[in-house]
mmCIF file of the N, C-alpha and C atoms, coordinates in Angstrom:
data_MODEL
# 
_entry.id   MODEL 
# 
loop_
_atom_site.group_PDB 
_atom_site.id 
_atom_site.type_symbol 
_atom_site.label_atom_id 
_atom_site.label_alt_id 
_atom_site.label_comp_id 
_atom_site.label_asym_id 
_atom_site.label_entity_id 
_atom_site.label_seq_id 
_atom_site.pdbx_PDB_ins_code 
_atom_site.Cartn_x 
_atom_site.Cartn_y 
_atom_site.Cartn_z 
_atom_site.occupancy 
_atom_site.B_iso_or_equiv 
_atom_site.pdbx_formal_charge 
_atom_site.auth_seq_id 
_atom_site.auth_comp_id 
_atom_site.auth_asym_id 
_atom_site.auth_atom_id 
_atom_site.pdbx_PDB_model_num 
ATOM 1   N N  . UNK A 1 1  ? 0.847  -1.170 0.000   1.00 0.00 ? 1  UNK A N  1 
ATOM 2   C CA . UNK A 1 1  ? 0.000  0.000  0.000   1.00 0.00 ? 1  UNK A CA 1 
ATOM 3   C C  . UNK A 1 1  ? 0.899  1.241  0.000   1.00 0.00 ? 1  UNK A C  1 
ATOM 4   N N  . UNK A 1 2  ? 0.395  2.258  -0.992  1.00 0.00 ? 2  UNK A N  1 
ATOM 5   C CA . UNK A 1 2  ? 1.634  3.398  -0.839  1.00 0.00 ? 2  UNK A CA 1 
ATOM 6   C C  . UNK A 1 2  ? 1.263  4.178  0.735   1.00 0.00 ? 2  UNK A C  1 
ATOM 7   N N  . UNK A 1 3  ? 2.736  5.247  0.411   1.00 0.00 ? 3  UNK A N  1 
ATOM 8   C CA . UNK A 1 3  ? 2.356  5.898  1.544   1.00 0.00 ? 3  UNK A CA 1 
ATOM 9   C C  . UNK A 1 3  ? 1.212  7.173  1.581   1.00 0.00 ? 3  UNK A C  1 
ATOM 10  N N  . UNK A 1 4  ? 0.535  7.399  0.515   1.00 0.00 ? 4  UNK A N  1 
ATOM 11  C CA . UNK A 1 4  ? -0.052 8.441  0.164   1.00 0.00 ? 4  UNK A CA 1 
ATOM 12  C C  . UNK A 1 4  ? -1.555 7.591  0.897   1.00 0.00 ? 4  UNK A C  1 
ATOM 13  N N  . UNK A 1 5  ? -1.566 6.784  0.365   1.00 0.00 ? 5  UNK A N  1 
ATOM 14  C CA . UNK A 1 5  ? -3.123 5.845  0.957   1.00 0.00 ? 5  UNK A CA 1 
ATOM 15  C C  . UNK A 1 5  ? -3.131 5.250  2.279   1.00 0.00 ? 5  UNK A C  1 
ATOM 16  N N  . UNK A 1 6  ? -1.982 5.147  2.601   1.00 0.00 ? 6  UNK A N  1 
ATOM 17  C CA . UNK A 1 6  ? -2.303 4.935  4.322   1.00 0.00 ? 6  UNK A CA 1 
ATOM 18  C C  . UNK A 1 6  ? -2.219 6.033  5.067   1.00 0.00 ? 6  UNK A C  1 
ATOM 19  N N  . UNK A 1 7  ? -1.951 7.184  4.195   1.00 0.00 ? 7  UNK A N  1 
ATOM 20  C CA . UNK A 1 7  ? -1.992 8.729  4.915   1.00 0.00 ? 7  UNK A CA 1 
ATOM 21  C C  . UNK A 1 7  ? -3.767 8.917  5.010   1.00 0.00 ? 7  UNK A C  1 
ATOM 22  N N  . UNK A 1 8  ? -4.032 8.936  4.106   1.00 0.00 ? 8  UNK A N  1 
ATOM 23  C CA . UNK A 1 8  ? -5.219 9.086  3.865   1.00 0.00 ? 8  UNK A CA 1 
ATOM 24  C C  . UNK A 1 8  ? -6.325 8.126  4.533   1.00 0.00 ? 8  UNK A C  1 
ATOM 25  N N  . UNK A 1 9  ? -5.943 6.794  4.658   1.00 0.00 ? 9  UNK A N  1 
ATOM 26  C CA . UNK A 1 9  ? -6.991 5.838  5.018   1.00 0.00 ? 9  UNK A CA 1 
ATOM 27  C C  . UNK A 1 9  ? -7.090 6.128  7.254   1.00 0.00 ? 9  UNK A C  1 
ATOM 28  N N  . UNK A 1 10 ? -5.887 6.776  7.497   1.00 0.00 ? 10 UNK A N  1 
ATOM 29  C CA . UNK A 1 10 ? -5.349 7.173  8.728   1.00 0.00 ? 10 UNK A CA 1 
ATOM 30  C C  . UNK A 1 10 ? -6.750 8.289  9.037   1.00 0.00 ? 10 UNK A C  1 
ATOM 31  N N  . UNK A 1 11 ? -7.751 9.110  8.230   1.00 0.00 ? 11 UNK A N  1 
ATOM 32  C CA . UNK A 1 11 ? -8.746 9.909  8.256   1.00 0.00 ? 11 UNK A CA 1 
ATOM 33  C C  . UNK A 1 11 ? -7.860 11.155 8.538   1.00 0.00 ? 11 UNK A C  1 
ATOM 34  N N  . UNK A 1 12 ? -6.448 11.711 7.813   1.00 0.00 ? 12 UNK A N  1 
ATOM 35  C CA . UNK A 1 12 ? -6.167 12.873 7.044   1.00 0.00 ? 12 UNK A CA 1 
ATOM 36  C C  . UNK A 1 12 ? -6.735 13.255 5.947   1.00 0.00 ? 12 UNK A C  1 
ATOM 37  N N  . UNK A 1 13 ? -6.548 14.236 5.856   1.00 0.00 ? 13 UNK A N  1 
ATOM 38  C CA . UNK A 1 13 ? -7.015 14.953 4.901   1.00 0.00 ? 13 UNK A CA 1 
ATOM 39  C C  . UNK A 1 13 ? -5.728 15.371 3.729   1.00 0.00 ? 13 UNK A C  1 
ATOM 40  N N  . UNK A 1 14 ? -6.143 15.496 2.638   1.00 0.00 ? 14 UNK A N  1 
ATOM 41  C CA . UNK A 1 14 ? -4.936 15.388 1.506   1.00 0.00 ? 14 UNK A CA 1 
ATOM 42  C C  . UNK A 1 14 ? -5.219 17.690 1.298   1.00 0.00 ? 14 UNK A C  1 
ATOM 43  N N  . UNK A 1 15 ? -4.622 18.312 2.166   1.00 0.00 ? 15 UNK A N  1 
ATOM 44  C CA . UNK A 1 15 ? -5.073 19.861 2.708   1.00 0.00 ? 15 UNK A CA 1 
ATOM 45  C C  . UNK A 1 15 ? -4.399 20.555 1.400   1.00 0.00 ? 15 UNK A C  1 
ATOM 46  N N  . UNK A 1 16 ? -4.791 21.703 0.543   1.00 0.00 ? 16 UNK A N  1 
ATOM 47  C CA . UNK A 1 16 ? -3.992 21.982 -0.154  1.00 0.00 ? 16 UNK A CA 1 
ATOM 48  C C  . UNK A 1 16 ? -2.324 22.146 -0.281  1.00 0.00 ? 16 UNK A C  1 
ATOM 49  N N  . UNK A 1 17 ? -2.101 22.613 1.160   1.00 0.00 ? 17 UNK A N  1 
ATOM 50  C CA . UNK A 1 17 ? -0.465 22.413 0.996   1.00 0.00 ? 17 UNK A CA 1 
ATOM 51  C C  . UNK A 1 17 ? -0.065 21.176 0.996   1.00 0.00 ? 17 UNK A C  1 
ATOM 52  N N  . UNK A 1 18 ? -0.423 20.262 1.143   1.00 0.00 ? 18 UNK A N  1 
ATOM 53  C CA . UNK A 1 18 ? 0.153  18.781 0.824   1.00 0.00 ? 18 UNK A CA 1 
ATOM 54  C C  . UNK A 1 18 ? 0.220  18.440 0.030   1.00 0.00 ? 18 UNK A C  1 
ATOM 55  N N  . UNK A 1 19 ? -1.006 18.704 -0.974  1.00 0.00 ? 19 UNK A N  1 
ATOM 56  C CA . UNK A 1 19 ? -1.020 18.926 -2.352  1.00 0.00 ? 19 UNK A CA 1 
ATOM 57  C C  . UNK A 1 19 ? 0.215  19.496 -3.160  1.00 0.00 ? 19 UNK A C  1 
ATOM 58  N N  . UNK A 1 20 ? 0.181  20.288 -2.790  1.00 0.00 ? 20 UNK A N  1 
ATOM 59  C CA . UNK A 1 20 ? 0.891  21.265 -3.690  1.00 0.00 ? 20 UNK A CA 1 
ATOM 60  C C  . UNK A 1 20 ? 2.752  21.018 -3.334  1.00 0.00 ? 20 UNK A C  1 
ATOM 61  N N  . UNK A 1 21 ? 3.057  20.692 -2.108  1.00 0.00 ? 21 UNK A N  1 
ATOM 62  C CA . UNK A 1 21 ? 3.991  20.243 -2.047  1.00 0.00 ? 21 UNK A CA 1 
ATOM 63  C C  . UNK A 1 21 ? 4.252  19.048 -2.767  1.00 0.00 ? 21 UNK A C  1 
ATOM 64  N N  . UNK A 1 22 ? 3.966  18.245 -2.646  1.00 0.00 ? 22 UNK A N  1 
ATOM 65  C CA . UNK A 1 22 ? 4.109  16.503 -3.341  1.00 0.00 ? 22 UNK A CA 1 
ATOM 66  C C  . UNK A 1 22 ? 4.276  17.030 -4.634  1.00 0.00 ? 22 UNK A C  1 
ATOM 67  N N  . UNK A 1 23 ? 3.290  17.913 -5.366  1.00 0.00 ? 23 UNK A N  1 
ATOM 68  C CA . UNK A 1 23 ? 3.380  18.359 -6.918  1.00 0.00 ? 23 UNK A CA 1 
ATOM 69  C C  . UNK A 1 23 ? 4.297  18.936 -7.500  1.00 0.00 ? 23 UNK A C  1 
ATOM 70  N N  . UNK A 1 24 ? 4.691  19.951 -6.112  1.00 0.00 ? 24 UNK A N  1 
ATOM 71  C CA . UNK A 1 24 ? 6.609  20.019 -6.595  1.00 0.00 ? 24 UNK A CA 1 
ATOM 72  C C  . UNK A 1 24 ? 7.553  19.839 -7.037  1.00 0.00 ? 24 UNK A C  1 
ATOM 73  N N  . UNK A 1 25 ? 7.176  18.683 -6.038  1.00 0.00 ? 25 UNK A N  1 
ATOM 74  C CA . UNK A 1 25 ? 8.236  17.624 -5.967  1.00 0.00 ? 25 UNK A CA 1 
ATOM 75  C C  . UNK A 1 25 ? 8.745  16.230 -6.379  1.00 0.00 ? 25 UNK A C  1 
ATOM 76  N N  . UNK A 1 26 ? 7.236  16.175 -7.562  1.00 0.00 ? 26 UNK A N  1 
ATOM 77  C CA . UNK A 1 26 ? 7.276  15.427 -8.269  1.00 0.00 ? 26 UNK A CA 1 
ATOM 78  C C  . UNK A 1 26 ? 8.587  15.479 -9.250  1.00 0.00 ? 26 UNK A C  1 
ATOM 79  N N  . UNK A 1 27 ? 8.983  16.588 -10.279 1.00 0.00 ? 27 UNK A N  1 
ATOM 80  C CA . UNK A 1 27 ? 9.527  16.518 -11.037 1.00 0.00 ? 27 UNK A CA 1 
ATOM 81  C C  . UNK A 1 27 ? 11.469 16.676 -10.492 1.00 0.00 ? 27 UNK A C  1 
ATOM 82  N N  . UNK A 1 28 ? 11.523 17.220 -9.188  1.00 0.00 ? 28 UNK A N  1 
ATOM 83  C CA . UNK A 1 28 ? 13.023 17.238 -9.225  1.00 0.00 ? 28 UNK A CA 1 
ATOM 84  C C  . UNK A 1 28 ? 13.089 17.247 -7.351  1.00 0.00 ? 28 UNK A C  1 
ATOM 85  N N  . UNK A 1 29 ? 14.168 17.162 -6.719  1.00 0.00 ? 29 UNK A N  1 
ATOM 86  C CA . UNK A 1 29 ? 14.220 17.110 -5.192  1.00 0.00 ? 29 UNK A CA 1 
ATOM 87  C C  . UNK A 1 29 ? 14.320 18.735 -5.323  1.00 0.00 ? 29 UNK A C  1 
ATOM 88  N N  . UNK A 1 30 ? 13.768 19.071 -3.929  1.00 0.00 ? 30 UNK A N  1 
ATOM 89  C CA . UNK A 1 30 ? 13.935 21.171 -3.985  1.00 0.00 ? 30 UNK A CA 1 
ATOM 90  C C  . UNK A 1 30 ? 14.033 21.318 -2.241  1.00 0.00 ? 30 UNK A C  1 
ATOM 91  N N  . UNK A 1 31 ? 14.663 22.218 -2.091  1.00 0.00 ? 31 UNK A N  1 
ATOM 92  C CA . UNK A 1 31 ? 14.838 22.971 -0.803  1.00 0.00 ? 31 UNK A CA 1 
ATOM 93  C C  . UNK A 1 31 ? 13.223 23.422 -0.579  1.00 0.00 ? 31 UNK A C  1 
ATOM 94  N N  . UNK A 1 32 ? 13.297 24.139 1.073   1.00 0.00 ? 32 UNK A N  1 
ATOM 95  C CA . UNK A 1 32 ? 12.043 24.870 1.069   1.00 0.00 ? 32 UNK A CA 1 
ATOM 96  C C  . UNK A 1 32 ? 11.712 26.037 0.011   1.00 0.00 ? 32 UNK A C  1 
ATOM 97  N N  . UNK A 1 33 ? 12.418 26.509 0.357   1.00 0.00 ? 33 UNK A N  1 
ATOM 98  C CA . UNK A 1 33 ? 12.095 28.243 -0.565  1.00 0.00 ? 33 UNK A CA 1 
ATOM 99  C C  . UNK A 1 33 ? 12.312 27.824 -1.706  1.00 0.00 ? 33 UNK A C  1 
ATOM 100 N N  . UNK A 1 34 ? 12.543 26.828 -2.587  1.00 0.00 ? 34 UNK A N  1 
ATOM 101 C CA . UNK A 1 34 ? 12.309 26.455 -3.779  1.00 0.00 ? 34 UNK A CA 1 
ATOM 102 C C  . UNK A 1 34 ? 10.839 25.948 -3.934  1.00 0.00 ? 34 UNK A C  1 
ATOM 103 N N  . UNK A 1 35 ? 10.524 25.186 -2.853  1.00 0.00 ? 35 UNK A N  1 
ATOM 104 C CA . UNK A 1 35 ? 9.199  24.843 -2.852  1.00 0.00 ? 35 UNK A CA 1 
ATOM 105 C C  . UNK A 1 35 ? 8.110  25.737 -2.896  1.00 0.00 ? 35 UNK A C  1 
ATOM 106 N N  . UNK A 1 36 ? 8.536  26.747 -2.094  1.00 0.00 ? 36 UNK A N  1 
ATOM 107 C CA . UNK A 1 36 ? 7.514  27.762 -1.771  1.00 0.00 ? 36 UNK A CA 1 
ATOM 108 C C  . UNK A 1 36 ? 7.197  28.832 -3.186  1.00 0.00 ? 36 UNK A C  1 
ATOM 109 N N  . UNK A 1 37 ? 8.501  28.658 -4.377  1.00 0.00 ? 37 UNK A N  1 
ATOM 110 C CA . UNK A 1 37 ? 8.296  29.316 -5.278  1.00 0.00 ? 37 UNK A CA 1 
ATOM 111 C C  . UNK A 1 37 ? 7.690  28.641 -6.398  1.00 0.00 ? 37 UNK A C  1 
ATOM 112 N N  . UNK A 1 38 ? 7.737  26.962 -6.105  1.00 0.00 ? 38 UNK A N  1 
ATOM 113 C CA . UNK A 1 38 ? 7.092  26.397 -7.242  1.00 0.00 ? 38 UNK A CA 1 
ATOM 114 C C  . UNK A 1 38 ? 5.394  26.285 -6.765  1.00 0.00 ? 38 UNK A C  1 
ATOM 115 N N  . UNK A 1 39 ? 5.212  26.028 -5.590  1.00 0.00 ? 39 UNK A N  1 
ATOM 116 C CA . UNK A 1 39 ? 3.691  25.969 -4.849  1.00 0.00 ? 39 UNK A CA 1 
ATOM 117 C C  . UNK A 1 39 ? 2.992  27.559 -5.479  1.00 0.00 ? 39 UNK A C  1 
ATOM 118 N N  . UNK A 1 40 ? 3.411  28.481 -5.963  1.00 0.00 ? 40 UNK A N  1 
ATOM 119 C CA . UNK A 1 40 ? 3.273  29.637 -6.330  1.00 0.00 ? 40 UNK A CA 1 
ATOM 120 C C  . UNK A 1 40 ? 2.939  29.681 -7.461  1.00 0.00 ? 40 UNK A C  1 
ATOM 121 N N  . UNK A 1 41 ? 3.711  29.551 -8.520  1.00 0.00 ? 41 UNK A N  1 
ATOM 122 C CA . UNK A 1 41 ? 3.675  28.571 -9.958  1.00 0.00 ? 41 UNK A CA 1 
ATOM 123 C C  . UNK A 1 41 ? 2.483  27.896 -10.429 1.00 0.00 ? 41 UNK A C  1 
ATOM 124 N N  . UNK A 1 42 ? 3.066  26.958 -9.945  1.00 0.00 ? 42 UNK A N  1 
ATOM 125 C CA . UNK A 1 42 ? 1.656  25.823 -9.499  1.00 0.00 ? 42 UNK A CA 1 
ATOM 126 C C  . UNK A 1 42 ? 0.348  26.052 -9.468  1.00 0.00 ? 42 UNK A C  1 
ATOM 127 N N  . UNK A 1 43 ? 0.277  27.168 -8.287  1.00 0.00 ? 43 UNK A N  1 
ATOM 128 C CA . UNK A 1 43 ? -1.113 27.697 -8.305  1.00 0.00 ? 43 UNK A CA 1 
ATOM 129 C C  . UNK A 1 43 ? -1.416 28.952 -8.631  1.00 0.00 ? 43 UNK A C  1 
ATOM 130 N N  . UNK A 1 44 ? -0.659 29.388 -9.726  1.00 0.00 ? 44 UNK A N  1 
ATOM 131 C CA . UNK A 1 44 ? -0.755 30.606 -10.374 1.00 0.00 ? 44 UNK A CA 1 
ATOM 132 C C  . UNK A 1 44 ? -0.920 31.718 -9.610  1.00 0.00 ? 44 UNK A C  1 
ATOM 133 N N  . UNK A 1 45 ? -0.423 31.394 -8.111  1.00 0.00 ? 45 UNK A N  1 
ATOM 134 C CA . UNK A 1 45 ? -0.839 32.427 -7.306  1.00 0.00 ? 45 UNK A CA 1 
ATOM 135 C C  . UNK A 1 45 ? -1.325 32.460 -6.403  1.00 0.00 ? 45 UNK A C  1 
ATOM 136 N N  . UNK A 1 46 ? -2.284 31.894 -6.224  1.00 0.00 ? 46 UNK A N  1 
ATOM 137 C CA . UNK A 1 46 ? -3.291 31.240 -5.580  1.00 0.00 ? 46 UNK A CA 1 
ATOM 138 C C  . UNK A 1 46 ? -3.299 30.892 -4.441  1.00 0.00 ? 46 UNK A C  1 
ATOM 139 N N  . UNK A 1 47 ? -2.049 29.947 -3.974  1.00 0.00 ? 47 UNK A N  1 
ATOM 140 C CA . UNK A 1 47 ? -1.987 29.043 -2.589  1.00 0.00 ? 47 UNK A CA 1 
ATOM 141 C C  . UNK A 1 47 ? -0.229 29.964 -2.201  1.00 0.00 ? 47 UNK A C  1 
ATOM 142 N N  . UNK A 1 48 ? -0.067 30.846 -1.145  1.00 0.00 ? 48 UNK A N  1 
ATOM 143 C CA . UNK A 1 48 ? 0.903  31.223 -0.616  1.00 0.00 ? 48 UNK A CA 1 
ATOM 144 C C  . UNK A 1 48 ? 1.149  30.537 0.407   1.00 0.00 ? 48 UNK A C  1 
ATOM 145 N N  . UNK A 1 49 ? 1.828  29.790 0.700   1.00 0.00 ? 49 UNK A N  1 
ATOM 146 C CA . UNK A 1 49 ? 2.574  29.576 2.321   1.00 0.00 ? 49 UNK A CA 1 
ATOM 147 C C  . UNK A 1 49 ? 3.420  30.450 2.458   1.00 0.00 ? 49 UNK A C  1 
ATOM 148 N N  . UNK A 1 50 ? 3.038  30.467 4.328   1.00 0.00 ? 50 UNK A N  1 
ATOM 149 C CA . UNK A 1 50 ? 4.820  30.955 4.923   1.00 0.00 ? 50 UNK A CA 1 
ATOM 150 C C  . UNK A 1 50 ? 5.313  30.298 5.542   1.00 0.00 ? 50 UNK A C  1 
ATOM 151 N N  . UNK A 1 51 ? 6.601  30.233 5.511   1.00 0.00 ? 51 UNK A N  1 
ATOM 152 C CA . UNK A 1 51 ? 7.552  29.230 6.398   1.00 0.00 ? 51 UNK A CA 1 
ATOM 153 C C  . UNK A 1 51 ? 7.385  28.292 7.510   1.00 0.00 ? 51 UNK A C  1 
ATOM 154 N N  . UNK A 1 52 ? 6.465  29.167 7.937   1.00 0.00 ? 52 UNK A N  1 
ATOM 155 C CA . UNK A 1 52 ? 5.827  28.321 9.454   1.00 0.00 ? 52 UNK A CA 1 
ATOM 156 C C  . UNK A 1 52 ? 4.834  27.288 9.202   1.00 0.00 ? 52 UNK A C  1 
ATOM 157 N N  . UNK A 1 53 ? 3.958  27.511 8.203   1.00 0.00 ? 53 UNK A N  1 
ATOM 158 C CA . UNK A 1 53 ? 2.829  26.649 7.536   1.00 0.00 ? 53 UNK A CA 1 
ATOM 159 C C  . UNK A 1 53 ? 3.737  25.515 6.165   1.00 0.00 ? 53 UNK A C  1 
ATOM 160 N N  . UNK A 1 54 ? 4.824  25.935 5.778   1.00 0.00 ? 54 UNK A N  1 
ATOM 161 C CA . UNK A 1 54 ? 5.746  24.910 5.291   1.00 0.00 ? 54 UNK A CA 1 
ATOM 162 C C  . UNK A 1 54 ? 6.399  23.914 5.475   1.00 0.00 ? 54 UNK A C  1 
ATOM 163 N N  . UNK A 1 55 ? 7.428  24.201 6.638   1.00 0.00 ? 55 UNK A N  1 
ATOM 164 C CA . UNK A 1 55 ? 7.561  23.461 7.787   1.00 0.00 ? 55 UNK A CA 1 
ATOM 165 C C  . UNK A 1 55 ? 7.388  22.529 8.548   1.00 0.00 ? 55 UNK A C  1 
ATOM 166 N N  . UNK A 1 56 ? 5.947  23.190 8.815   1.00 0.00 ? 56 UNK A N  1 
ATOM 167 C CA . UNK A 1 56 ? 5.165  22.323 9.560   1.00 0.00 ? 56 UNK A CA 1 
ATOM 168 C C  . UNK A 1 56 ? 4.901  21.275 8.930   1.00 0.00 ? 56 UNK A C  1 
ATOM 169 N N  . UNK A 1 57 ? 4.291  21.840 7.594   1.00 0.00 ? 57 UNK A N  1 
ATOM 170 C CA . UNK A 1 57 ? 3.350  20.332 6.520   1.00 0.00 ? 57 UNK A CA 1 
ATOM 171 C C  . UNK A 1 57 ? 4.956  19.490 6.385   1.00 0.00 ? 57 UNK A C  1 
ATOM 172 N N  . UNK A 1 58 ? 5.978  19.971 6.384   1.00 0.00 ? 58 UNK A N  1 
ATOM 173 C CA . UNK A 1 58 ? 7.064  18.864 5.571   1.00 0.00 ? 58 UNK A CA 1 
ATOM 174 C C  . UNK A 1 58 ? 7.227  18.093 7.334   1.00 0.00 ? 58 UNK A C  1 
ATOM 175 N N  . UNK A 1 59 ? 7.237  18.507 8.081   1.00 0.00 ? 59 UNK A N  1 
ATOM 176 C CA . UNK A 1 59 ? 7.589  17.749 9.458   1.00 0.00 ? 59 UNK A CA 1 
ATOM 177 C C  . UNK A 1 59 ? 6.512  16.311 9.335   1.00 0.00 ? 59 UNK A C  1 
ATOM 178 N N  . UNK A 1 60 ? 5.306  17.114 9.010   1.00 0.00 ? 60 UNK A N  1 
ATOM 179 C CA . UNK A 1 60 ? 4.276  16.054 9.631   1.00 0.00 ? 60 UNK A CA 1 
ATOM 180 C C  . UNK A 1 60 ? 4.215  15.153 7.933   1.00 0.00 ? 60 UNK A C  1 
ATOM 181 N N  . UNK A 1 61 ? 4.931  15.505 6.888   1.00 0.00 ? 61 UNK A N  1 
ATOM 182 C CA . UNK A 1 61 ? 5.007  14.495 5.799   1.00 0.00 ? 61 UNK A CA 1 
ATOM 183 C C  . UNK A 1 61 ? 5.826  13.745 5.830   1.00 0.00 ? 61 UNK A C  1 
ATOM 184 N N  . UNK A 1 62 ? 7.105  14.091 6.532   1.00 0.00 ? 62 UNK A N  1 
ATOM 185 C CA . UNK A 1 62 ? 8.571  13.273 7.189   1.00 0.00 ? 62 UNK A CA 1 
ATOM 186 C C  . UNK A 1 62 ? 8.175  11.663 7.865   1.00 0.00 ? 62 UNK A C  1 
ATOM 187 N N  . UNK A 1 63 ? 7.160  12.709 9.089   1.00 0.00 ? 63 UNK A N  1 
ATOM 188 C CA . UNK A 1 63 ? 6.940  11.698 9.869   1.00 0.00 ? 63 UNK A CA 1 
ATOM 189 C C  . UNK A 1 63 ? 5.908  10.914 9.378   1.00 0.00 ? 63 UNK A C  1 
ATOM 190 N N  . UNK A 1 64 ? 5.190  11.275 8.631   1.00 0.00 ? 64 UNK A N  1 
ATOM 191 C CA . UNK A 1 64 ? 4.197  10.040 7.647   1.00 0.00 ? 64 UNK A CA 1 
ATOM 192 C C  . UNK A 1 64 ? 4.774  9.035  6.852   1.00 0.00 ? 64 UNK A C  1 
ATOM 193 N N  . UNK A 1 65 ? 6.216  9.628  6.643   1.00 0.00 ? 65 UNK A N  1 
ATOM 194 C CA . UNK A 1 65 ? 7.350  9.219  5.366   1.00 0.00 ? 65 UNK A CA 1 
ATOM 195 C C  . UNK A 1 65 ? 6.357  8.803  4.235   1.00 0.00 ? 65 UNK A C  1 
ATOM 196 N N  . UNK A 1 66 ? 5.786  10.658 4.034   1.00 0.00 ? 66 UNK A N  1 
ATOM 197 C CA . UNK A 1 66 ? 5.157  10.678 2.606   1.00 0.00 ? 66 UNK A CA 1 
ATOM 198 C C  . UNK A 1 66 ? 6.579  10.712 1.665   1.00 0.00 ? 66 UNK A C  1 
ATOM 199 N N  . UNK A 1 67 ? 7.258  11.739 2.209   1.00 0.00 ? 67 UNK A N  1 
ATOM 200 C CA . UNK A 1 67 ? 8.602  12.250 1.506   1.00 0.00 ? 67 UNK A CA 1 
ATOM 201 C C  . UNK A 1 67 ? 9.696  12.316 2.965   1.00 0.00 ? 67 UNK A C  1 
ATOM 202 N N  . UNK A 1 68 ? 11.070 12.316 1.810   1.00 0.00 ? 68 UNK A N  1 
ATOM 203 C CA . UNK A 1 68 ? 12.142 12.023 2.977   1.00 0.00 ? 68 UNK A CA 1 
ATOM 204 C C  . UNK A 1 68 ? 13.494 12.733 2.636   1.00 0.00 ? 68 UNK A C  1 
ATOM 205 N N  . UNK A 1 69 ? 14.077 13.290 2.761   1.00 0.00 ? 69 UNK A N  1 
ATOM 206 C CA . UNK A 1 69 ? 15.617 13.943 2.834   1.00 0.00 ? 69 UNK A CA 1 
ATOM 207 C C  . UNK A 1 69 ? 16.202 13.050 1.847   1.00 0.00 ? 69 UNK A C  1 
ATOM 208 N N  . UNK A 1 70 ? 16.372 13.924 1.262   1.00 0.00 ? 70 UNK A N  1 
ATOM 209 C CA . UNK A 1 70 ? 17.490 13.382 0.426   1.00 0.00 ? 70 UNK A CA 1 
ATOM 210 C C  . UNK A 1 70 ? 19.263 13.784 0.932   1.00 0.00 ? 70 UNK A C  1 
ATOM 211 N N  . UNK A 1 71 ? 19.800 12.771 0.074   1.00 0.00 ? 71 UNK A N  1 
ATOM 212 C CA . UNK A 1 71 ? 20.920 12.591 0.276   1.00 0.00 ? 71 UNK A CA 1 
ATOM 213 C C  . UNK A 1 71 ? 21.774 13.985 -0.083  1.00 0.00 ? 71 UNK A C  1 
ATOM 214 N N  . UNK A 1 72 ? 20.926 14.722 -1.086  1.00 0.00 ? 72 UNK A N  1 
ATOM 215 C CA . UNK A 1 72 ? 22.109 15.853 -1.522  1.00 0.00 ? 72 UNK A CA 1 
ATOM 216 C C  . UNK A 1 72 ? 22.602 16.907 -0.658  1.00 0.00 ? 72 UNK A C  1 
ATOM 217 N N  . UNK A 1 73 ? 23.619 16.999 -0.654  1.00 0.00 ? 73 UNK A N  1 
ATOM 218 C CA . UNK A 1 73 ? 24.463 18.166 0.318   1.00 0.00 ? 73 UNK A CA 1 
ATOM 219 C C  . UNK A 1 73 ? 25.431 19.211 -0.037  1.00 0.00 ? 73 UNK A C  1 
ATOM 220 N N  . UNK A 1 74 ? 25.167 19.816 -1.351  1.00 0.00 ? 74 UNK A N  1 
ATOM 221 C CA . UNK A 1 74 ? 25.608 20.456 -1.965  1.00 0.00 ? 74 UNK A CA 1 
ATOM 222 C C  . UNK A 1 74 ? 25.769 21.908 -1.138  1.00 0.00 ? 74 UNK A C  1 
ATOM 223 N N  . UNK A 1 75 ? 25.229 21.843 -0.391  1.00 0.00 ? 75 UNK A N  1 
ATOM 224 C CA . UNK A 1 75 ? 24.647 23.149 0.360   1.00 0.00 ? 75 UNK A CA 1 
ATOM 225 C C  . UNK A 1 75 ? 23.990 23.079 1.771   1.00 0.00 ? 75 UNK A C  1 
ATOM 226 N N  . UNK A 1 76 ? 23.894 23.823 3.092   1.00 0.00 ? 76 UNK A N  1 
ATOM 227 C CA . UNK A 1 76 ? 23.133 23.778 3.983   1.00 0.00 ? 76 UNK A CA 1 
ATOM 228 C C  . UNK A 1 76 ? 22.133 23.488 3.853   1.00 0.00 ? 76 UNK A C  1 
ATOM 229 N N  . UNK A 1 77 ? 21.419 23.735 2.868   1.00 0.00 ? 77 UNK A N  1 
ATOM 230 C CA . UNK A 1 77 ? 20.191 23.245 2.798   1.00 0.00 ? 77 UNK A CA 1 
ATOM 231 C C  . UNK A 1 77 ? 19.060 22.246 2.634   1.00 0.00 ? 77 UNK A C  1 
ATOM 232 N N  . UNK A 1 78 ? 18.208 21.866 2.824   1.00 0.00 ? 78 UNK A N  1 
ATOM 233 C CA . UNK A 1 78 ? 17.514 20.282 3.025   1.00 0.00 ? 78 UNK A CA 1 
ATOM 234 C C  . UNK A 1 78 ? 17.039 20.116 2.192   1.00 0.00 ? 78 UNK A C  1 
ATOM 235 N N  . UNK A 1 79 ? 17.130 19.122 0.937   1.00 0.00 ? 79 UNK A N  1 
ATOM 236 C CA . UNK A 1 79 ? 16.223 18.620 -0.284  1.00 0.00 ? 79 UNK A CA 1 
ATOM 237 C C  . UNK A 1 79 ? 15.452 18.012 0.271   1.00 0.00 ? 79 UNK A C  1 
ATOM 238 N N  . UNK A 1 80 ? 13.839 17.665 -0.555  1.00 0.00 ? 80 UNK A N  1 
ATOM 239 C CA . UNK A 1 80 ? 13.251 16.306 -0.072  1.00 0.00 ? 80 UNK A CA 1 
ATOM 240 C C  . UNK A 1 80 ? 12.819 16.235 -1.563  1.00 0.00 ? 80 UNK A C  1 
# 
């Protein structure tokens, strides 16, 4: 069973930023503030997060292990 359907079968909710993150991140691994500029993109505008509401959703997707850290370390910064 993926992890997207036992998120869901758990009686979460699939909330627009979860959405829109995963959709991201479909096509390449991205830092936050990369995320936050493609979630922008994405929704032509539409869906803004801030950092704190970013964050948060990637903590509680970690710990779902919807998505997970990647290995790259090119930089301080955290891919998923």
């Amino acid at each position: 069973m993926s992890k997207l359907r036992q998120f869901l079968e758990q009686n979460n909710s699939l909330t627009p930023a979860i959405f829109y993150i995963l959709l991201s991140l479909v096509t390449q691994n991205r830092h936050g503030y990369d995320i936050l500029k493609q979630i922008e993109a994405d929704s032509y505008g539409k869906v803004k997060l801030g950092f704190g509401s970013l964050y948060g959703a990637i903590k509680r997707m970690l710990e779902d292990k919807m998505i997970r850290e990647t290995d790259i370390h090119l930089s301080k910064r955290k891919y998923y």
